[in-house]
N, C-alpha and C positions, 0 to 999 in steps of 0.2 A: 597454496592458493592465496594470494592477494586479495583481500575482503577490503572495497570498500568503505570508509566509517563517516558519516551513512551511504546507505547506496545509493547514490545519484544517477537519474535519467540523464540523455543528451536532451537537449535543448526542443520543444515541439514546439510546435505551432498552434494557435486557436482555428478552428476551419472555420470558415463562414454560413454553412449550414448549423452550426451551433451558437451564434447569436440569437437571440430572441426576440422579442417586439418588445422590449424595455432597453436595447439596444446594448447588454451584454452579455457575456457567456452564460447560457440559462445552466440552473443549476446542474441539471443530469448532467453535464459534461464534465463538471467536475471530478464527478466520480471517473467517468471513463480518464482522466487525465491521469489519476489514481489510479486505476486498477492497470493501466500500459505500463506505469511503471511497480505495480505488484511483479506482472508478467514477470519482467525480467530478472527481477530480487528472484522471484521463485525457478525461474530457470537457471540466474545462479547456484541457488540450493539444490537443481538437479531435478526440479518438478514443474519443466516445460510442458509442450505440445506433445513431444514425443515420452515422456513419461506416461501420460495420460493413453496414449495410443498404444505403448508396446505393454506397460506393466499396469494399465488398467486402474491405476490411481490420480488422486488428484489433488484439489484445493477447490473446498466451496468456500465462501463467505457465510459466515454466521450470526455478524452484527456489525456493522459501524455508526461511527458519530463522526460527520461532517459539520465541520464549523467558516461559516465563507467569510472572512476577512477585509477583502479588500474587491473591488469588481475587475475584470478581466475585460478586455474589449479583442478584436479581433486583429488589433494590428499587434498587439501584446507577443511575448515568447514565454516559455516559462521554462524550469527545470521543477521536477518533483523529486521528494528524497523517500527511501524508505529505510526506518530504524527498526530492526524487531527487538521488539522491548521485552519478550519472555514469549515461552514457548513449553510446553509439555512432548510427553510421545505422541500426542496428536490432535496438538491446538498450536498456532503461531499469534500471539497479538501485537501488530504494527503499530506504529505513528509513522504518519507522512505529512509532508509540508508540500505545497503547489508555491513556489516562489518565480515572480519575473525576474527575466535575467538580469534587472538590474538589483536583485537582492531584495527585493519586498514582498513580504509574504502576503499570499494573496489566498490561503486557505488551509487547514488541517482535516486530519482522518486519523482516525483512531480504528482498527481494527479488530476481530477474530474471526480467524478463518481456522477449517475442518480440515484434517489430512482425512481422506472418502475413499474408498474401495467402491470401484464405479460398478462391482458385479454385484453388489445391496440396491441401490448403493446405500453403506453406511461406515460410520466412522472409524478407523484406522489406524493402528499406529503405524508410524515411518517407519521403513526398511531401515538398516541397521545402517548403510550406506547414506540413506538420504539423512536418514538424525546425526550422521557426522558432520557432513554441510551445515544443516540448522546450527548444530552444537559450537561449530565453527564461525559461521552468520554472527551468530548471540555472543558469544565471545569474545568477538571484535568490536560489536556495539555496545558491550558492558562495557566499555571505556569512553563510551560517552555518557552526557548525564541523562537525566530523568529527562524529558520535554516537559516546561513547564505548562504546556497545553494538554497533555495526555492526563487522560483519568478524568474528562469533564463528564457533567453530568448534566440532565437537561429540567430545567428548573424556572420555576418566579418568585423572582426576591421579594418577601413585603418585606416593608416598615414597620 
């Protein structure tokens, strides 16, 4: 299996219902630009729609930290990336980057998400199968570095 380092979305688009009255991409949307391309990081790893449907498992989100960078507008494109930076038998924590296609970053996320047994629902370890995927995932992206944006923390500087 071909992993690849990071996993890169195709190209989307900003919709025009997710403009705002300040005339750029309101924040929620961010997230949704991030989590489309979760989806398919985690469909790589084997924990798509139909995972969730036949083997009754899944992926919550358990925390993130959204940092917005630079403003989006509606004629913009973007690509998102996702890197999983470590993972147990049933925890994933990402970093993703929302970059326009012409290479400017325009936002980070920092993630953890839950492997859930949707019949609790509660927490899970991966099937032996799906932690080869992750195991795999991780593997690949241990050959990149740290994100110097991951591990922020939400703070006021004094003087």
């Amino acid at each position: 299996m071909l992993i690849p380092t990071p996993f890169v979305s195709k190209p989307m688009d900003i919709e025009k219902d997710w403009i705002d009255y300040n005339g750029h991409l309101n924040m929620a949307y961010y997230n949704v630009l991030f989590d489309r391309c979760s989806d398919d990081a985690f469909e790589a790893m084997g924990m798509g729609p139909n995972y969730a449907r036949d083997r009754r498992l899944t992926i919550y989100t358990a925390e993130v930290h959204v940092c917005y960078v630079q403003e989006l507008h509606l004629e913009h494109q973007v690509t998102v990336s996702f890197q999983l930076i470590d993972h147990d038998d049933k925890r994933l924590r990402a970093y993703q980057e929302i970059r326009h296609v012409d290479g400017w970053l325009a936002a980070t996320s920092e993630s953890l998400s839950l492997h859930v047994d949707m019949s609790g629902p509660k927490v899970a370890p991966f099937p032996a199968d799906v932690l080869t995927r992750v195991e795999a995932m991780r593997a690949a992206h241990s050959a990149l570095p740290m994100p110097e944006r991951a591990g922020r923390s939400i703070g006021i500087k004094r003087k």
